[in-house]
DRENBALO-872751 format. One record per atom (N, C-alpha, C): residue number from 1; residue in one letter; x negated, z negated, y; atom name. Coordinates in Angstrom, 2 decimals, always signed. Layout:
BEGIN
PT   num   residu         u         w         v   atome
PT   NUM        A         X         Z         Y      CA
...
END
This chain:
BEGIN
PT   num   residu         u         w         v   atome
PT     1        X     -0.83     +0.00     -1.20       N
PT     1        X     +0.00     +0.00     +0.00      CA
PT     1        X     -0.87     +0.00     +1.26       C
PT     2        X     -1.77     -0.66     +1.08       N
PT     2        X     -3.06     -0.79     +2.48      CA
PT     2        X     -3.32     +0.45     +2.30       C
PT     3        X     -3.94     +1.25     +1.49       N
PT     3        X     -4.39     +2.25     +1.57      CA
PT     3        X     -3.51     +3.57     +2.27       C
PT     4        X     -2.31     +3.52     +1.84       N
PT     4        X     -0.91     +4.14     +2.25      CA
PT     4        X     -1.15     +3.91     +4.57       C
PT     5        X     -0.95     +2.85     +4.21       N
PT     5        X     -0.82     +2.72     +6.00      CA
PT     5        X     -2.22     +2.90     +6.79       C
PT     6        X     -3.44     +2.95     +6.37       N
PT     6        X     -4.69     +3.47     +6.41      CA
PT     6        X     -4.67     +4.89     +6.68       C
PT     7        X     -4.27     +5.42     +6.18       N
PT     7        X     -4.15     +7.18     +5.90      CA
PT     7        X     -2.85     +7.12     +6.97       C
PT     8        X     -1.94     +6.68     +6.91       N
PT     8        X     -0.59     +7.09     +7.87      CA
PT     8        X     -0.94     +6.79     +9.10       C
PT     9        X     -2.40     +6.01     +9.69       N
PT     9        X     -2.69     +5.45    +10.97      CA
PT     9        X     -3.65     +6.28    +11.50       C
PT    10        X     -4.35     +6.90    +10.56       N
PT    10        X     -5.83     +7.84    +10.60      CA
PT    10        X     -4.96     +9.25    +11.12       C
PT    11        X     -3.92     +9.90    +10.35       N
PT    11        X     -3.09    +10.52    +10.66      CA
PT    11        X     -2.30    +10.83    +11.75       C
PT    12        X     -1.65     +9.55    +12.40       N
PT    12        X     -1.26     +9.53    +13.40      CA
PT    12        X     -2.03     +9.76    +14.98       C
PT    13        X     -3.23     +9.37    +14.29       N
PT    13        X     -4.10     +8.94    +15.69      CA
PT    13        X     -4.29    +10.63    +15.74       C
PT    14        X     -5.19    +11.22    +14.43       N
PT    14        X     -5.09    +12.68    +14.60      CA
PT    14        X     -4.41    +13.38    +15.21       C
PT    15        X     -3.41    +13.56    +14.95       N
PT    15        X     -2.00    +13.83    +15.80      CA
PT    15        X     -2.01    +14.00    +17.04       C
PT    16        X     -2.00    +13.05    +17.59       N
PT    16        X     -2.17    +12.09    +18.84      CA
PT    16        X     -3.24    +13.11    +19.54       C
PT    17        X     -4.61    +13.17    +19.37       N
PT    17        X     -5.78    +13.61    +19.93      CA
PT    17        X     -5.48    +15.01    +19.97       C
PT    18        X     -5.21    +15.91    +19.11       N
PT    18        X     -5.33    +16.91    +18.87      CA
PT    18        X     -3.96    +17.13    +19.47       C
PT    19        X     -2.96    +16.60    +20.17       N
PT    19        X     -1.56    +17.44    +21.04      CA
PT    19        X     -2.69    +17.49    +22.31       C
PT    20        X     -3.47    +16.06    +22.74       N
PT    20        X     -3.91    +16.15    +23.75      CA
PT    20        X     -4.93    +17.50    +24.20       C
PT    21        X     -5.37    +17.65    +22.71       N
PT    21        X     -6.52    +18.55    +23.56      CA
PT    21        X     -5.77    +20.46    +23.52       C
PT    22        X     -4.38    +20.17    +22.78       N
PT    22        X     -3.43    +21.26    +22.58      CA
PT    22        X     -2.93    +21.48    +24.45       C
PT    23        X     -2.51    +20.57    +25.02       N
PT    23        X     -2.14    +20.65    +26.28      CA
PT    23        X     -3.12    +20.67    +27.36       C
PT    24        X     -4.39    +19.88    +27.23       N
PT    24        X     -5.15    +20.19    +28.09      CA
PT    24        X     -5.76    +21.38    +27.95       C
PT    25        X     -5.94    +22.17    +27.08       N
PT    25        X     -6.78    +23.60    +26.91      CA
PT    25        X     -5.97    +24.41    +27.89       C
PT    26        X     -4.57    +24.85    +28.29       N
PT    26        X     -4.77    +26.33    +28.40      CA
PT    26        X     -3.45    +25.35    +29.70       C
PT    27        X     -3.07    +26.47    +30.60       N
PT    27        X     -2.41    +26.44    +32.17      CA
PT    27        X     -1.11    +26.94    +31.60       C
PT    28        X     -0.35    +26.57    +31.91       N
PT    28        X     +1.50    +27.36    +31.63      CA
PT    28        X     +1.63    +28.72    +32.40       C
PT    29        X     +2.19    +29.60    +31.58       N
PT    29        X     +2.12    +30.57    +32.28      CA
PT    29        X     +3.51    +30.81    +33.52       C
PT    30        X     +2.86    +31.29    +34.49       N
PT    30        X     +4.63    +31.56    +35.63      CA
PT    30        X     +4.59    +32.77    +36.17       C
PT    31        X     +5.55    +32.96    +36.86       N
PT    31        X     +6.23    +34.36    +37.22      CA
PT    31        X     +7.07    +33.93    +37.98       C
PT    32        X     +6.37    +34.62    +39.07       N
PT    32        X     +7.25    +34.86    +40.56      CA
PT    32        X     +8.04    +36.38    +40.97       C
PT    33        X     +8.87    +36.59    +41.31       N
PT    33        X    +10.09    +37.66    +41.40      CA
PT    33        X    +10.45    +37.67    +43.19       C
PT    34        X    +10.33    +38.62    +43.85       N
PT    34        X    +10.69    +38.82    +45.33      CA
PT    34        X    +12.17    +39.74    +45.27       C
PT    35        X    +12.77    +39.16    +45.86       N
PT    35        X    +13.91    +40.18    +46.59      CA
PT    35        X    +14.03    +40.07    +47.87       C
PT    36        X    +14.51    +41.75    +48.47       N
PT    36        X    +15.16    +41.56    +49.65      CA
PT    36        X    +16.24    +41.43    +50.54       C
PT    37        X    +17.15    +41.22    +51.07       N
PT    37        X    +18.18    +41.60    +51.57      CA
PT    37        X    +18.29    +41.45    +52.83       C
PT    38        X    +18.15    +42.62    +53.74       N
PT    38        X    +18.13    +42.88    +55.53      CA
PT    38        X    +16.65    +42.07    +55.62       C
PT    39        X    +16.58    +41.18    +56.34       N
PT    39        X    +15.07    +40.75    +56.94      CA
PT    39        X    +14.71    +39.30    +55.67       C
PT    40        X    +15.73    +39.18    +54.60       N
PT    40        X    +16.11    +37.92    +54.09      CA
PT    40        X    +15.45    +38.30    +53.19       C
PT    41        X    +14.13    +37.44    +52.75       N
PT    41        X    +12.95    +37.53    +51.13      CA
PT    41        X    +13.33    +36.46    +50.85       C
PT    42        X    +13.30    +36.45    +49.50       N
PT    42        X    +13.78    +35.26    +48.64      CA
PT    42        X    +13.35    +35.56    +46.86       C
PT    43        X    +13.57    +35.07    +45.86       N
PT    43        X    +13.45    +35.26    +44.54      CA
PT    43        X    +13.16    +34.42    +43.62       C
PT    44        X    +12.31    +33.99    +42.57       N
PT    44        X    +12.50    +32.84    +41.77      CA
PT    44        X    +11.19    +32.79    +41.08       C
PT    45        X    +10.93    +31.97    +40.78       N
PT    45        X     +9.73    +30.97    +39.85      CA
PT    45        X     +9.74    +30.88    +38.44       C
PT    46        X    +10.08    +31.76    +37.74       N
PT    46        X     +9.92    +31.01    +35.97      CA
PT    46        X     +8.74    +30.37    +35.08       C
PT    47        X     +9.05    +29.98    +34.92       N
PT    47        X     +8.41    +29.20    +33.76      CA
PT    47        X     +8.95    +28.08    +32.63       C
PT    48        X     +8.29    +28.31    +31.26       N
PT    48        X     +8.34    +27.49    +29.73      CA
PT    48        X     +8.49    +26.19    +30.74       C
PT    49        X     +8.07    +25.65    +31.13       N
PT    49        X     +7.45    +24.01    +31.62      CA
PT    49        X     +8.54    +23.97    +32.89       C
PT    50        X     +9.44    +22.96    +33.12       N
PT    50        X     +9.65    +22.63    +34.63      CA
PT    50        X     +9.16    +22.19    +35.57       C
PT    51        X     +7.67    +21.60    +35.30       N
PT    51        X     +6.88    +20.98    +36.31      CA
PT    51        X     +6.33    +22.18    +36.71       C
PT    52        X     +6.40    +23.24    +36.25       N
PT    52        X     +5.18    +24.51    +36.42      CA
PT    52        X     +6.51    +25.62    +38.25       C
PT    53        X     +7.79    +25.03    +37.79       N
PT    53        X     +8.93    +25.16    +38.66      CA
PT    53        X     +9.39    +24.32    +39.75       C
PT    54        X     +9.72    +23.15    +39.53       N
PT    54        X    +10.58    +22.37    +40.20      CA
PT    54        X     +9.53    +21.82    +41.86       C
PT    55        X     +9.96    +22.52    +42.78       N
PT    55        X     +9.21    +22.69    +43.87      CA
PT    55        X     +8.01    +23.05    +44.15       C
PT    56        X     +8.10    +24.10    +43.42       N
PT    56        X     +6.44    +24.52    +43.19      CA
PT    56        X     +6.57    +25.66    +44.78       C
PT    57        X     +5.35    +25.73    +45.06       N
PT    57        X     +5.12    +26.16    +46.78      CA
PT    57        X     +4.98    +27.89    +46.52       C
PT    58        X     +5.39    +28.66    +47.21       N
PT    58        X     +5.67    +30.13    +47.29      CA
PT    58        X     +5.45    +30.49    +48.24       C
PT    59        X     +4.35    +31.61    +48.76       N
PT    59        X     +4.16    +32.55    +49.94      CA
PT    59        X     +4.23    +33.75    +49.81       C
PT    60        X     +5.09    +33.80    +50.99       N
PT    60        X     +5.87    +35.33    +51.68      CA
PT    60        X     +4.32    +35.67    +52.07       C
PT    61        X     +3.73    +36.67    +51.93       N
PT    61        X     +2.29    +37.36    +52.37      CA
PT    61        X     +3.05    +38.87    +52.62       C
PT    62        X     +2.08    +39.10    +53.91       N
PT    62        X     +2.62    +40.51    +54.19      CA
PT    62        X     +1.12    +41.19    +53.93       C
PT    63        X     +1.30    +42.35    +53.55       N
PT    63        X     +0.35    +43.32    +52.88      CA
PT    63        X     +0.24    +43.73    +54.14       C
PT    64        X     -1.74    +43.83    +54.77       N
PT    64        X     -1.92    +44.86    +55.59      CA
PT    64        X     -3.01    +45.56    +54.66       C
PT    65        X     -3.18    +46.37    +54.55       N
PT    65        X     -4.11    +47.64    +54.09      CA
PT    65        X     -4.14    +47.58    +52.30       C
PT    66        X     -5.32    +47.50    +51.90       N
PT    66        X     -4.97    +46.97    +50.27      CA
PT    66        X     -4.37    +45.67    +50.02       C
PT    67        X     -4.29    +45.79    +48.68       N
PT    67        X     -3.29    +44.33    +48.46      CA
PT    67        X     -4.83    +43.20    +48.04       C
PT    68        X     -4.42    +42.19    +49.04       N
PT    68        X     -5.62    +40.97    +48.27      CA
PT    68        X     -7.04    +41.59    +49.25       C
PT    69        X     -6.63    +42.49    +49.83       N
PT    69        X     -7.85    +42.65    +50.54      CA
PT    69        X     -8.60    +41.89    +51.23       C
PT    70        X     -7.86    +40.93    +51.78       N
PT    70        X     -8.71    +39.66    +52.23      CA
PT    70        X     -8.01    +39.99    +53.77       C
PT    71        X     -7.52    +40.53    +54.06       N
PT    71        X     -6.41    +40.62    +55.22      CA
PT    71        X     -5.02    +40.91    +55.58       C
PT    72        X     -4.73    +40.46    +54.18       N
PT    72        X     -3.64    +39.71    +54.25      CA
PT    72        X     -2.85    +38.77    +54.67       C
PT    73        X     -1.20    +38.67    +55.55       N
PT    73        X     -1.06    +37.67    +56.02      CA
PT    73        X     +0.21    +36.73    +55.45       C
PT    74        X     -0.48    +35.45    +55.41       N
PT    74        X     +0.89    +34.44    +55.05      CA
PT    74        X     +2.06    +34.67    +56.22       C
PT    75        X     +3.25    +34.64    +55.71       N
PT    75        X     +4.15    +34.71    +56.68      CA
PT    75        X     +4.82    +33.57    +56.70       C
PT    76        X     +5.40    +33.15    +55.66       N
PT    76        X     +6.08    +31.90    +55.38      CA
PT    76        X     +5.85    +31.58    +54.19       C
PT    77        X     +6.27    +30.17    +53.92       N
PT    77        X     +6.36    +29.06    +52.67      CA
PT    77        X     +7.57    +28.72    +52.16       C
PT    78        X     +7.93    +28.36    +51.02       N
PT    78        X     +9.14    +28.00    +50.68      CA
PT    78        X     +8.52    +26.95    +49.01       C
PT    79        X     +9.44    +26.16    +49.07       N
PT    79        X     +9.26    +25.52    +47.50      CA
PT    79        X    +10.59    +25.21    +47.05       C
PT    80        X    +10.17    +26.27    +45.77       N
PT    80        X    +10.98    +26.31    +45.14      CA
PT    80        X    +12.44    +25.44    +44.35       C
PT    81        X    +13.54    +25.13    +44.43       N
PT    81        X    +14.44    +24.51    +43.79      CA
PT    81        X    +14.10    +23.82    +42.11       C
PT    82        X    +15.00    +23.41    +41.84       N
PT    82        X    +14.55    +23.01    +39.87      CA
PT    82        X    +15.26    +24.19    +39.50       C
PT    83        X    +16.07    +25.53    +39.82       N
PT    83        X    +15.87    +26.27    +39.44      CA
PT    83        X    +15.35    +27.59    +39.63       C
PT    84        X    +14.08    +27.00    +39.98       N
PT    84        X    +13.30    +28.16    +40.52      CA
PT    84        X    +13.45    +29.00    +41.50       C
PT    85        X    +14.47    +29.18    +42.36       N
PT    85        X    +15.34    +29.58    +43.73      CA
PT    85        X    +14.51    +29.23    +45.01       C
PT    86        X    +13.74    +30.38    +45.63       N
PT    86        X    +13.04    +30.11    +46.69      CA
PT    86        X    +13.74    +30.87    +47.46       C
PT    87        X    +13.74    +30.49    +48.82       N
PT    87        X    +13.85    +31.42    +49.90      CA
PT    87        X    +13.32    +31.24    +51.70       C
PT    88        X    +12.93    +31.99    +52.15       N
PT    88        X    +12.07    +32.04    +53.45      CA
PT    88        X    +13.11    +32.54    +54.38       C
PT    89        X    +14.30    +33.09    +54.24       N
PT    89        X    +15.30    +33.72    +55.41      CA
PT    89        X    +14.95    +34.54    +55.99       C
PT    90        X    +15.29    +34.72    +57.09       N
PT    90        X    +15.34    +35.73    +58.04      CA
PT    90        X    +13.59    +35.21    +58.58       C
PT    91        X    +12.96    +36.52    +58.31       N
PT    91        X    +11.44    +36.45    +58.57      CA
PT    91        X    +11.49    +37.37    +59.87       C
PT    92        X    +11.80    +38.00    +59.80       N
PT    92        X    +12.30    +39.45    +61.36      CA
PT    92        X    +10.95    +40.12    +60.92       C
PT    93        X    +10.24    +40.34    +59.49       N
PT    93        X     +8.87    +41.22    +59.43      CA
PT    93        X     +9.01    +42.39    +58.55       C
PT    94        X     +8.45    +43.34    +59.24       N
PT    94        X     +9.09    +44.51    +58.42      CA
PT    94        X     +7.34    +45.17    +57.70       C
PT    95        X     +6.82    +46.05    +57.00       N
PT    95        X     +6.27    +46.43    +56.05      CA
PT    95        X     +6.23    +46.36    +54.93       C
PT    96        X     +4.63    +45.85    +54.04       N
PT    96        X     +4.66    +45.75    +52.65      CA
PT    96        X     +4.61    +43.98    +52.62       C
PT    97        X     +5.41    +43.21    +51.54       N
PT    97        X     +5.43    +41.99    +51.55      CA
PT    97        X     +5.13    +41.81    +49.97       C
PT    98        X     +4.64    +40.67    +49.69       N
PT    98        X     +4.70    +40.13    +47.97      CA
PT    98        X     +4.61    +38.42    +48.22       C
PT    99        X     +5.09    +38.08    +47.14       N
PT    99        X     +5.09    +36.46    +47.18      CA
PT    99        X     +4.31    +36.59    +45.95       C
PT   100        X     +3.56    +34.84    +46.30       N
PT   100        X     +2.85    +34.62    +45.66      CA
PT   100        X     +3.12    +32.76    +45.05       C
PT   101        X     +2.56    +32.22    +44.27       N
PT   101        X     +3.20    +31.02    +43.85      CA
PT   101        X     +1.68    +30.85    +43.15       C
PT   102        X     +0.83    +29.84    +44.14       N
PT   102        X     -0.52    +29.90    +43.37      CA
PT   102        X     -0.40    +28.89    +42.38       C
PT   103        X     -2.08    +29.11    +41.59       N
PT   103        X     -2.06    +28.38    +40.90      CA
PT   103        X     -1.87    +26.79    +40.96       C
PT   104        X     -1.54    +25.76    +40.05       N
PT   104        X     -1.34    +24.14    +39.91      CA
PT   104        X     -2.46    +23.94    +39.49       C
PT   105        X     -4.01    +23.41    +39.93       N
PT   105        X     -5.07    +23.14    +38.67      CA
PT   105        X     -4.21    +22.37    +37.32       C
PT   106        X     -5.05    +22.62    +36.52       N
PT   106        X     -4.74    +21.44    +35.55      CA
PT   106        X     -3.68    +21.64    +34.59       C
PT   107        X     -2.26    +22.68    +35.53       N
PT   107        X     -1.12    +22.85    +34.87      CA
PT   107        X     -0.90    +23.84    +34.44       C
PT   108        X     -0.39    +24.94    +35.67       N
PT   108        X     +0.17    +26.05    +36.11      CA
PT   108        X     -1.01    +27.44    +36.18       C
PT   109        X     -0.11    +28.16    +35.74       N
PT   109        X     -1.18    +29.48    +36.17      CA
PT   109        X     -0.19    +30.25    +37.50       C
PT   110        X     -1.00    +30.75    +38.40       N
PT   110        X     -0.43    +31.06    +39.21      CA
PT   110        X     +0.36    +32.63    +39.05       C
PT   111        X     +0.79    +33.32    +39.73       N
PT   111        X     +1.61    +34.70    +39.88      CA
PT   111        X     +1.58    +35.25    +41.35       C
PT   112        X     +1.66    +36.60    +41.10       N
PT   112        X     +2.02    +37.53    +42.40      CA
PT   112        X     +3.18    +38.11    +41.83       C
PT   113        X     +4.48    +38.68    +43.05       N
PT   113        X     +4.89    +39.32    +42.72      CA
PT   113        X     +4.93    +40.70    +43.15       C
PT   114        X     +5.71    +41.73    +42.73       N
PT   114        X     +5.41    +43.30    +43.18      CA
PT   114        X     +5.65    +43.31    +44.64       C
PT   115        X     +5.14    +44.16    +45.46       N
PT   115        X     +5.17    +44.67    +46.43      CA
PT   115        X     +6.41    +45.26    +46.73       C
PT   116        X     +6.72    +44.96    +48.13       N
PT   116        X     +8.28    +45.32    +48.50      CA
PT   116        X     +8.11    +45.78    +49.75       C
PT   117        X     +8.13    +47.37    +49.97       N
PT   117        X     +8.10    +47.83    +51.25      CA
PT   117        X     +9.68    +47.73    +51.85       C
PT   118        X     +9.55    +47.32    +53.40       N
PT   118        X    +10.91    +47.13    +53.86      CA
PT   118        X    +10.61    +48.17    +55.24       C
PT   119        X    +11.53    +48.48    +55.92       N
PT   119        X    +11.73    +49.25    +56.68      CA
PT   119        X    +13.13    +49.15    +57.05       C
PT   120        X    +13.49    +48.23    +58.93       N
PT   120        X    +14.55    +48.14    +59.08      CA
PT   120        X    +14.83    +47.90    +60.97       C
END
């Protein structure tokens, strides 16, 4: 019987160590989504994990020349709802825009989303 709960404790602890180093290895993956409507950007956050969601921070970036070129501009911020539901409103900015939802160290992997030329 000692021997029984020896092995069921050695076991457990295993367990135990090895979820930890299961969750600390790798970032949750997410996905950010832009829509537009008139001057109004908005769209959503998914992710497996709700911590990787539930007010996670989102930027409206307006595309000048290449994308990520390094002159690029933040326009606005928004954080996201618990269901992933962001929105920035009426921005009054018209060109190429993408949101972005950076990375969480530790947690989250970050996302861009597609490019949305507006013209209005």
């Amino acid at each position: 019987m000692k021997l029984f709960f020896a092995v069921f404790a050695v076991a457990a602890c295993a367990a135990v160590v090895l979820t930890g180093f299961a969750s600390a290895g790798g970032l949750t993956d997410t996905t950010v989504t832009i829509h537009v409507d008139g001057r109004d950007y908005s769209g959503k956050v998914k992710s497996p994990r709700q911590r990787c969601v539930n007010e996670r921070k989102v930027k409206l970036i307006k595309q000048v020349g290449e994308r990520g070129g390094g002159d690029d501009i933040k326009i606005a911020t928004d954080l996201a709802d618990s269901d992933g539901e962001w929105s920035t409103g009426n921005t009054g900015s018209r060109g190429k825009h993408y949101a972005r939802a950076p990375k969480i160290p530790d947690k989250c992997k970050g996302d861009a989303s597609r490019t949305l030329r507006t013209e209005f």
